[in-house]
C-alpha positions as CSV (number, residue, x, y, z in Angstrom):
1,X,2.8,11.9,-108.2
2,X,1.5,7.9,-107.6
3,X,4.3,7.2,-109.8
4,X,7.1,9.5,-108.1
5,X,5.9,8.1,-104.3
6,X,6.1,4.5,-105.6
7,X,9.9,5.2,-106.9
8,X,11.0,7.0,-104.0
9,X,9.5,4.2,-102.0
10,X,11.7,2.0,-103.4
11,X,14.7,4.0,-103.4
12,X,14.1,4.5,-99.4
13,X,13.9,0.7,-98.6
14,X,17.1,-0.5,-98.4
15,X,16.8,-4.4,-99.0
16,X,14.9,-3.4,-102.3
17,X,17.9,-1.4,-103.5
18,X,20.5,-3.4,-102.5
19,X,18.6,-6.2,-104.3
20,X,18.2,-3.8,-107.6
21,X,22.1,-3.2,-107.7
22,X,22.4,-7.2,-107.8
23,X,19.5,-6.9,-110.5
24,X,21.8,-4.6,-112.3
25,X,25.0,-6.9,-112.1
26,X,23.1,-9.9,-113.3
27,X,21.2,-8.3,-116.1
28,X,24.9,-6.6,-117.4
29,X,26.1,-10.3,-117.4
30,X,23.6,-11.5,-119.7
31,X,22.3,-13.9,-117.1
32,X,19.2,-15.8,-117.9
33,X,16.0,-14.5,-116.6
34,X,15.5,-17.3,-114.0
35,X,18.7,-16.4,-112.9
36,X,18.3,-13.1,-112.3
37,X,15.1,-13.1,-110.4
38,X,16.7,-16.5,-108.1
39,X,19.7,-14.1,-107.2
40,X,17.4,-10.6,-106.5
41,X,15.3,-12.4,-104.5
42,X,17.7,-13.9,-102.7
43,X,19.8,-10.7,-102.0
44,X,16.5,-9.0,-100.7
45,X,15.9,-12.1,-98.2
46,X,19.1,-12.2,-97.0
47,X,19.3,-8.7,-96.3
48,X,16.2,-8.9,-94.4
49,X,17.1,-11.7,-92.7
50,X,20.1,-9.7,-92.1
51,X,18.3,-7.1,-90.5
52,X,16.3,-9.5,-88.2
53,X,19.2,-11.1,-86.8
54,X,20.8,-7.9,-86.1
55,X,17.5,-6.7,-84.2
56,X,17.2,-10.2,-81.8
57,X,20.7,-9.5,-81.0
58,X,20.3,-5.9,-80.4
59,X,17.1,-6.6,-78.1
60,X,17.4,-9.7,-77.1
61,X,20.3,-11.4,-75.0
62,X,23.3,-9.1,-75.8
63,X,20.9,-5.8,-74.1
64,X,20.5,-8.3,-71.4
65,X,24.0,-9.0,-70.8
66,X,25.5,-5.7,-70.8
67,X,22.5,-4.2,-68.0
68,X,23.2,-7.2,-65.8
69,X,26.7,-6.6,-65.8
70,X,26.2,-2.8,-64.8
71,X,24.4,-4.1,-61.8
72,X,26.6,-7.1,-61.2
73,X,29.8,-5.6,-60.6
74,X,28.5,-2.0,-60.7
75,X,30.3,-0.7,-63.5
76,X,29.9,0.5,-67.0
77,X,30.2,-3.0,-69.2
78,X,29.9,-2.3,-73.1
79,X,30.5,-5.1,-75.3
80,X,31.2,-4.0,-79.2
81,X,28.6,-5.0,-81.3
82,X,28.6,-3.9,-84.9
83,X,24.8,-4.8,-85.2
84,X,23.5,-2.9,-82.5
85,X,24.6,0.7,-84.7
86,X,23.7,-1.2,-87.8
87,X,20.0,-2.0,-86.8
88,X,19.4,1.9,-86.0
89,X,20.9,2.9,-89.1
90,X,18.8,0.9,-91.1
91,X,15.9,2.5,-89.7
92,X,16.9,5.9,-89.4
93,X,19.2,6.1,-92.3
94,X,18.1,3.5,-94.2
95,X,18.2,5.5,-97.7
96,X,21.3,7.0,-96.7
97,X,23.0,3.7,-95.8
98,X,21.8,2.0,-98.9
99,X,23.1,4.8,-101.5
100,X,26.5,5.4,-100.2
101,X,26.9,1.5,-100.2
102,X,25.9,1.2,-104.0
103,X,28.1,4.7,-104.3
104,X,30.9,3.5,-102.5
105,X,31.2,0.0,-104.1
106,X,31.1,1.7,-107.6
107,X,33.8,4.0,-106.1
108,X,36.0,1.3,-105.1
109,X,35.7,-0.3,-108.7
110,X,37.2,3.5,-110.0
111,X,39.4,3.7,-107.1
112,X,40.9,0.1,-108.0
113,X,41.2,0.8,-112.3
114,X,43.1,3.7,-111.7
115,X,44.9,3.8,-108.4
116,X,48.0,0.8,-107.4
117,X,45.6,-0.4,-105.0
118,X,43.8,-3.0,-107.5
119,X,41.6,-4.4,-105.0
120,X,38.0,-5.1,-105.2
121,X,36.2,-5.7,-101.2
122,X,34.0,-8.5,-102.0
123,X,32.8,-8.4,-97.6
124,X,29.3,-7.7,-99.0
125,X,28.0,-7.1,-94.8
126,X,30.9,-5.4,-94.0
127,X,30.5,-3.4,-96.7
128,X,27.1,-2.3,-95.8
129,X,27.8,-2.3,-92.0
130,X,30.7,0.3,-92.9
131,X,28.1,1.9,-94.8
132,X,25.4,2.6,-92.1
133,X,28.5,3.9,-89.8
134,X,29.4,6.3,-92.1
135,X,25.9,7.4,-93.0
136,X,25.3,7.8,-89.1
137,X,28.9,9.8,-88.5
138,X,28.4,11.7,-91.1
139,X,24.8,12.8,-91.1
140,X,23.5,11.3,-87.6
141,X,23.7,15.0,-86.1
142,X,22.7,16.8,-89.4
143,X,26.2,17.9,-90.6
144,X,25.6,16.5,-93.9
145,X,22.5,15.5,-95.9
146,X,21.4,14.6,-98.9
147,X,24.0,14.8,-102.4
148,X,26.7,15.8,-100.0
149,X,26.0,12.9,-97.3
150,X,25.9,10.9,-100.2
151,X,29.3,11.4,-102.1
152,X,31.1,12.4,-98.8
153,X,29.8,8.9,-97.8
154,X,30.7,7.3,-101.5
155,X,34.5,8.5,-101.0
156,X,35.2,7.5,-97.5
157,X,33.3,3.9,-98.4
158,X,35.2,3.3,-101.6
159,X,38.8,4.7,-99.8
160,X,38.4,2.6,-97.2
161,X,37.6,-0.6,-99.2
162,X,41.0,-0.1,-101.1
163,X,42.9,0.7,-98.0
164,X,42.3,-1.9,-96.1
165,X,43.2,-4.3,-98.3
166,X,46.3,-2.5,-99.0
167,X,47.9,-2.6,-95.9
168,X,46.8,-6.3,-94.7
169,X,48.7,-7.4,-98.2
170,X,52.2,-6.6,-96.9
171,X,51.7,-10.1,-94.3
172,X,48.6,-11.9,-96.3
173,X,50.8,-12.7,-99.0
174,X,53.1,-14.6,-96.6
175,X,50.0,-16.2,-95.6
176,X,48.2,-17.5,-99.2
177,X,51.8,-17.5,-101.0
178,X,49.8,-15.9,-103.4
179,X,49.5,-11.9,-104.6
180,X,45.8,-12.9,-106.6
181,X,43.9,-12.7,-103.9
182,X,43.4,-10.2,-100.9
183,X,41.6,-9.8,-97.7
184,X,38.8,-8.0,-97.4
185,X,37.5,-7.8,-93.5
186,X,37.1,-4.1,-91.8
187,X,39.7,-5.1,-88.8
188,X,42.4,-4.8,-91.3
189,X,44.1,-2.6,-89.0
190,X,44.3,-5.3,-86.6
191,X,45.8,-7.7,-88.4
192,X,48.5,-5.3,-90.3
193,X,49.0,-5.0,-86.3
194,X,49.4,-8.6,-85.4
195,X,52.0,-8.8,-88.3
196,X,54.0,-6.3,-87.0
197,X,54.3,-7.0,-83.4
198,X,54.8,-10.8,-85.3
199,X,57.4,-9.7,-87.4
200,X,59.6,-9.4,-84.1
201,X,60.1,-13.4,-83.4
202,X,60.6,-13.6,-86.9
203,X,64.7,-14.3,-86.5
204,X,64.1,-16.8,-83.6
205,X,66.1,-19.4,-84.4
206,X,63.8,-21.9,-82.9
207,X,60.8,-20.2,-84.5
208,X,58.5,-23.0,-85.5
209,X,54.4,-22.7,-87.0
210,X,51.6,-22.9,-85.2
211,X,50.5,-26.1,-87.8
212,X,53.9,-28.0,-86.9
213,X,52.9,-28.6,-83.6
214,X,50.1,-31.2,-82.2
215,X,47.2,-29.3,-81.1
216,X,44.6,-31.2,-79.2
217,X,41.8,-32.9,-80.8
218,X,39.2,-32.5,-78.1
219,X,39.6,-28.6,-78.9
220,X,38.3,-29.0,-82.5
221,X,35.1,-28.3,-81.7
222,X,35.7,-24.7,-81.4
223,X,35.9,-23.8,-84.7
224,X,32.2,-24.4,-85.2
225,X,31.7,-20.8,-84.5
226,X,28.2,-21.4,-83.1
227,X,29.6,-24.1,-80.7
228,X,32.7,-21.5,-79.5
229,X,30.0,-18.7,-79.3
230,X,27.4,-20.9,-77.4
231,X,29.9,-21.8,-74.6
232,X,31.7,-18.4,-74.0
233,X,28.3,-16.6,-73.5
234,X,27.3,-19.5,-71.5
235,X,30.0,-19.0,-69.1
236,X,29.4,-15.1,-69.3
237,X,25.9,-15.1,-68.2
238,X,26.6,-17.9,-65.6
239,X,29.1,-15.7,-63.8
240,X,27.6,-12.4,-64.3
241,X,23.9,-13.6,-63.3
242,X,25.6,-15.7,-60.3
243,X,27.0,-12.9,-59.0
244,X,23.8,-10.9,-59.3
245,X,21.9,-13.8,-57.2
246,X,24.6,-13.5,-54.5
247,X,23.9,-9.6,-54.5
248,X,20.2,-10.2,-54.3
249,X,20.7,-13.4,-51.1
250,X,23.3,-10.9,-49.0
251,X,20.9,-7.3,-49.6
252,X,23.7,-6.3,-52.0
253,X,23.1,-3.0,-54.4
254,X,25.9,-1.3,-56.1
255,X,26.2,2.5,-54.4
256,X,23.1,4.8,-54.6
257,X,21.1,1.9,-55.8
258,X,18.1,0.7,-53.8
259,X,16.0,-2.7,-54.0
260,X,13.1,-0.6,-56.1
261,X,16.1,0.4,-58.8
262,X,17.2,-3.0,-59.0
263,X,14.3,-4.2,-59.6
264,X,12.8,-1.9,-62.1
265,X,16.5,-2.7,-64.1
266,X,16.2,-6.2,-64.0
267,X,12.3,-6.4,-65.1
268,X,12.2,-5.6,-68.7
269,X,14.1,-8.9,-68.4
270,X,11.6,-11.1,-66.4
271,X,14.1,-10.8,-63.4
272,X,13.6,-10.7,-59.9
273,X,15.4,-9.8,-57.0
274,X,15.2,-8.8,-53.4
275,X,17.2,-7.3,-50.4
276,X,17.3,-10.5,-48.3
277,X,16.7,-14.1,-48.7
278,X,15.3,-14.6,-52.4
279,X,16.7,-16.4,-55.1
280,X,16.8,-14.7,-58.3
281,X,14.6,-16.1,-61.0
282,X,13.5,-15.1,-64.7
283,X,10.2,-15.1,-65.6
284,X,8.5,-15.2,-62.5
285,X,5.2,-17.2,-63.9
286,X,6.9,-19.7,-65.3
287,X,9.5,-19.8,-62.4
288,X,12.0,-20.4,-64.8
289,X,15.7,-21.3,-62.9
290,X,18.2,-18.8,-63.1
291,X,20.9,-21.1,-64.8
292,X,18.6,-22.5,-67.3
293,X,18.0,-18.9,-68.2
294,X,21.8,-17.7,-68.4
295,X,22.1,-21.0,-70.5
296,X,19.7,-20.5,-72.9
297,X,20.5,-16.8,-72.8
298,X,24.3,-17.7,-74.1
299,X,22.6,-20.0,-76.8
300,X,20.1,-17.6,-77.6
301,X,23.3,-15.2,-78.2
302,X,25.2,-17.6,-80.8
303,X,21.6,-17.9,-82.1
304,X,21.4,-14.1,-83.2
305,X,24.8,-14.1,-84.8
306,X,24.0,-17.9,-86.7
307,X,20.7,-15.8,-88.1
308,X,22.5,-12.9,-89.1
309,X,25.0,-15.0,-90.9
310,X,22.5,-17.0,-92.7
311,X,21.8,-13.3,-94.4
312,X,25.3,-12.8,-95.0
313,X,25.5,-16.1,-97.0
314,X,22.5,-15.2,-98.6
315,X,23.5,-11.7,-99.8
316,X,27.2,-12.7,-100.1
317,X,26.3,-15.8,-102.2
318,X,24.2,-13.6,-105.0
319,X,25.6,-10.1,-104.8
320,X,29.2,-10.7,-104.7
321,X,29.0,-12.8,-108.4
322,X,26.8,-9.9,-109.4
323,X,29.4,-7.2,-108.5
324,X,32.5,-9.6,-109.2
325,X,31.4,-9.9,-113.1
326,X,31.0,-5.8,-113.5
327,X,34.3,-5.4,-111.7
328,X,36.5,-8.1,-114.2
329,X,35.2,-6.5,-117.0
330,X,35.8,-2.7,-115.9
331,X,39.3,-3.7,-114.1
332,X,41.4,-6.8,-115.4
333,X,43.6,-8.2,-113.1
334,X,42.0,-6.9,-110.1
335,X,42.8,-8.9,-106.4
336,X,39.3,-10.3,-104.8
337,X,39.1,-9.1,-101.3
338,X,37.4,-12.0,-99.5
339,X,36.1,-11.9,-95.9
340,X,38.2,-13.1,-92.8
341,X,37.3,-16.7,-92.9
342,X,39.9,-17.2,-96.2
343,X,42.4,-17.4,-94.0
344,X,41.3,-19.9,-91.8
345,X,42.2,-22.8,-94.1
346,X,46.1,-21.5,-93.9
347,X,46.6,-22.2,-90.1
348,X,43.6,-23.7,-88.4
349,X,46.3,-24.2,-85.5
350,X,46.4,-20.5,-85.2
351,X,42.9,-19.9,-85.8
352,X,42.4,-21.2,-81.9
353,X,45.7,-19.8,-80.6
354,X,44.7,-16.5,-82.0
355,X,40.9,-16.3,-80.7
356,X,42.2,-17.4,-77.3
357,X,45.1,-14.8,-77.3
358,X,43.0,-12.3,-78.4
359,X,40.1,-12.8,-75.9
360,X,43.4,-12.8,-73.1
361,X,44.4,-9.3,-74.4
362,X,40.7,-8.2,-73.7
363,X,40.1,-9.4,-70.8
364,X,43.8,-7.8,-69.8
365,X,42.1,-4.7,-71.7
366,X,39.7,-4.2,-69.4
367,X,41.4,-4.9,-66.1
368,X,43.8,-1.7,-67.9
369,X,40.0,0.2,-68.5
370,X,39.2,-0.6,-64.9
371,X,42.1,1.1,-63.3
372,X,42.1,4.5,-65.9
373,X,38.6,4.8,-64.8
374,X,39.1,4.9,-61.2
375,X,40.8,8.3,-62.0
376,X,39.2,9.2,-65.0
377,X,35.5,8.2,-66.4
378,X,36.1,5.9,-69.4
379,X,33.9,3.0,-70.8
380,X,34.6,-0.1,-70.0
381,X,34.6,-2.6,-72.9
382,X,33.8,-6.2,-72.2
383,X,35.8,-9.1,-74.6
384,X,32.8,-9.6,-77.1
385,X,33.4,-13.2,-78.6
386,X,32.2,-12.6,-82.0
387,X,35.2,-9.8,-82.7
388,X,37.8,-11.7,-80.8
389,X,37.2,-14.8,-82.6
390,X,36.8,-13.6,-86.1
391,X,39.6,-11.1,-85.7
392,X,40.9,-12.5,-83.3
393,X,41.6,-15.7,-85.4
394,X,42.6,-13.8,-88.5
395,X,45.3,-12.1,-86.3
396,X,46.6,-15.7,-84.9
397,X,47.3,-16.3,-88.8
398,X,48.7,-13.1,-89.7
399,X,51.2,-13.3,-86.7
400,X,52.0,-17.1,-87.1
401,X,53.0,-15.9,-90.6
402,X,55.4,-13.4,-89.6
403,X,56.5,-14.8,-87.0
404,X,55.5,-18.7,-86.1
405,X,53.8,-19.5,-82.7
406,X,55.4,-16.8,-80.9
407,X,54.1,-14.4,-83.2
408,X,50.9,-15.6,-83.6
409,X,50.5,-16.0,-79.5
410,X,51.7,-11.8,-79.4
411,X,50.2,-10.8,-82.6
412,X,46.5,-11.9,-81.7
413,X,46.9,-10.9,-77.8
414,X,48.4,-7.3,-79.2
415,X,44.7,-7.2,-81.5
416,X,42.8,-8.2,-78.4
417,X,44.2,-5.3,-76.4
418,X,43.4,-3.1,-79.6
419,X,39.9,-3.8,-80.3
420,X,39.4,-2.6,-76.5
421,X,41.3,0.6,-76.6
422,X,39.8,2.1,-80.2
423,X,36.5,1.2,-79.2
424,X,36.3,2.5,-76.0
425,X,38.3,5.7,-77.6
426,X,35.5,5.6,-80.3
427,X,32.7,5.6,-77.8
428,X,32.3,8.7,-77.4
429,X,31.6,9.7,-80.5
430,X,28.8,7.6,-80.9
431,X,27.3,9.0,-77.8
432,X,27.5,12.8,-78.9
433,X,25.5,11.1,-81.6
434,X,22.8,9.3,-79.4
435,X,24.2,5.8,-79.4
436,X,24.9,5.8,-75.3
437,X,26.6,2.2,-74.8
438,X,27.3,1.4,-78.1
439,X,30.5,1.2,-80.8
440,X,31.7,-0.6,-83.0
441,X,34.2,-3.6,-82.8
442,X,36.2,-4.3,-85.7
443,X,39.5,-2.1,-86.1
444,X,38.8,-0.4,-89.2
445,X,35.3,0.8,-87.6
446,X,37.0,2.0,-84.9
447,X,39.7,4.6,-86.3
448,X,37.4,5.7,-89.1
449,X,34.9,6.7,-86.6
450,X,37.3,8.3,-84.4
451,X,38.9,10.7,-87.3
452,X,35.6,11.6,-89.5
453,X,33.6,11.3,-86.0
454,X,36.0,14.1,-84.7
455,X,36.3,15.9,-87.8
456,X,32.3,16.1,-87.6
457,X,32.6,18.1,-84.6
458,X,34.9,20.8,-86.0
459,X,34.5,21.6,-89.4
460,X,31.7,22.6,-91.2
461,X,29.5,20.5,-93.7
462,X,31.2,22.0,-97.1
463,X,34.9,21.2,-95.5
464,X,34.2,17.9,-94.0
465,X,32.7,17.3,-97.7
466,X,36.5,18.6,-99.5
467,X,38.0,16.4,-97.1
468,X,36.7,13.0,-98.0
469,X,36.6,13.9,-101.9
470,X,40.5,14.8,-101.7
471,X,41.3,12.1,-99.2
472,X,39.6,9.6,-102.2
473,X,41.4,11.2,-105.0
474,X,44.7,10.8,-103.5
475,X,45.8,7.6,-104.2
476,X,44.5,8.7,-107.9
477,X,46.9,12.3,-108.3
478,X,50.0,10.1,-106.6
479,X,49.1,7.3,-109.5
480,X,49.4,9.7,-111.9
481,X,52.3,11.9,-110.7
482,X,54.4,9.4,-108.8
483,X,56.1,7.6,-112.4
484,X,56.6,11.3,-113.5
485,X,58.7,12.3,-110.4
486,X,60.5,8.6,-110.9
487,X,61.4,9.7,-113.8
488,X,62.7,13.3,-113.4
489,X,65.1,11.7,-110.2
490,X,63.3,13.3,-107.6
């Protein structure tokens, strides 16, 4: 029984398993021993680094931000955050989360050998962050557990890591000029998007590239994504804390709120605020200013998501070799899916464009959000800068490829209006499950929740199971059958 508790133990600690499957990849290489402990450690770290990240953003500034902005402008603010899910899951569904990623993963390998989608998602985070979504859609009210969670979860995972691939391919090629390599970034959606509506300036006769025009070099400095992060959230909390000093200098509560409710929202956060005459500060014993506070707040933010990426590079940087070396031997000629930032490189033009369109179409988004909801109750999501300018920048390139500057100025503000409408679609889902104020960001997240998240809610545990099975097998029967009706004329 010592022995049994110690292995399950293990099997129920995710950054252990995670770090055995890299174990495994290393070992099947024939990788010297020093080799193989440097990159299992190393995986392990970086997942719990990871995890930390994730929580400080969770608790920290983000949390913050969004309840300040109810009080502010007295409406329901979200801002998508992928981590905020993720952190739960891991804690909840930590097992769950960590087998369906090692299932899915070895699905996708199967799913790219005999499928025509011969793509292998190498977005080691995203992988897992789809992961814990699933686990929580999917078991988070107790439709599924156990063997069935597991290979319903397994299926969706390795589908979706195929899929998305798939359909950002048709416009990634353009961008590369290449068909060995592939994108592999859960807002695929998005950017198959951004093509499209790109695709429609494409017989502009004066259609010209984003990277043939001059493009100011005092705007370099935001691709250093901690530097564009930094500033954005700085502005954020400037305005939205301003606005909740005026409140507290002119006696202003939003409707059926009274000084004591203010206060007891605002304390968890060391802030302070009164009907008439006070200033509002944070951290009343260290009578901290309230600008240096929304400053350091906005900092604090690009701080989180710099931490969680320091994980990513960790786990990316060991795993991803690990899992690459199975898949070349199991699958020969199999496309790398790499994460977003590939594309940069192509059009670093479009790279701002896009993250500046894109954060346009959210804020437009909202104003949209605003108006439904003064008819009928929807959730109003805030333009998170971490979506808008990863995506957002991936969707510049994909629509300057299809379609030059125009296309990559209405490609990238088409993705910003769609990363507000599926999530705050999505929402609810997520808060049948618990999760009140929270969804996902990227567009893959978003769609997959809604459908499964849906189907969840109608079908019972044994269907919902047939469905994802089937829905992975597909693309295996039409493989198989698809030369044979070629072939008889049909």
């Amino acid at each position: 029984m010592a022995v049994l508790d110690f292995i399950v133990n293990i099997l129920s600690t995710p950054a252990i398993l995670v770090g055995l499957l890299a174990l495994l990849g290393l070992c099947l290489q024939g990788k010297p021993a020093e080799d193989v402990v440097k990159g299992t450690i190393k995986t392990i770290v970086g997942f719990l680094v990871l995890s930390a990240g994730a929580a400080f953003l969770q608790t920290g500034s983000l949390l913050a931000f969004g309840e300040l902005f109810n009080f502010a402008f007295g409406m329901q603010g979200v801002v998508p955050n992928n981590e905020a899910v993720v952190a739960d899951a891991l804690q909840n569904f930590g097992t769950s989360s960590a087998i369906i990623m090692a299932l899915g993963m070895l699905l996708n390998i199967v799913l790219a050998r005999f499928s025509r989608m011969h793509y292998i998602f190498l977005t080691g985070h995203h992988t897992l962050y789809m992961a814990c979504m699933i686990a929580v859609i999917l078991g988070g009210a107790g439709h599924l557990e156990g063997w069935m969670l597991y290979l319903a979860g397994g299926c969706l995972l390795g589908l979706i890591m195929v899929l998305s691939p798939a359909y950002c391919q048709v416009t990634f090629r353009k961008v590369t000029g290449t068909e060995g390599i592939a994108l592999g970034h859960f807002g695929g959606i998005g950017y198959w998007l951004a093509g499209l509506v790109g695709k429609a300036f494409s017989n502009d006769p004066k259609r010209r590239s984003t990277e043939e025009i001059s493009f100011p070099k005092r705007l370099i400095f935001l691709r250093d994504t901690t530097v564009s992060i930094s500033l954005t959230m700085m502005v954020f909390f400037l305005v939205v804390v301003g606005v909740c000093v005026a409140k507290g200098l002119l006696g202003i509560v939003p409707p059926g709120t009274d000084a004591e409710a203010a206060q007891a929202l605002l304390d968890p956060h060391g802030l302070t605020v009164a009907n008439c005459g006070a200033l509002l500060d944070i951290g009343t014993e260290t009578h901290t200013n309230w600008i240096v506070w929304a400053l350091t707040s906005g900092m604090s933010f690009a701080g989180g998501v710099y931490v969680i990426l320091s994980g990513v590079r960790l786990i990316v940087g060991e795993i991803v070799p690990a899992f690459k070396g199975i898949a070349d031997k199991i699958v020969p000629g199999a496309k790398p899916a790499l994460d977003c930032p590939i594309a940069f490189t192509y059009a670093p033009n479009a790279v701002i464009i896009g993250f500046l369109c894109s954060f346009a179409g959210g804020i437009v988004g909202l104003l949209v959000l605003n108006g439904i909801n003064a008819l009928v109750p929807v959730a109003l999501i805030l333009p998170g800068v971490v979506p808008h300018f990863f995506c957002g920048a991936t969707a510049g390139v994909f629509g300057n490829a299809e379609g030059g500057l125009k296309g990559c100025v209405a490609g990238s503000f088409a993705h910003g209006l769609l990363i507000t409408f599926l999530p705050a679609i999505c929402m609810p889902v997520f808060s049948a499950l618990g999760y009140v104020g929270t969804t996902f960001s990227d567009a893959d997240f978003s769609w997959m929740g809604i459908v499964f998240g849906n189907l969840v809610g109608v079908t019972s545990g044994t269907v919902l199971l047939v469905i994802c099975v089937v829905a992975y097998l597909l693309p295996i029967v039409y493989n198989l059958v698809a030369p044979k009706r070629e072939a008889d004329g049909e």
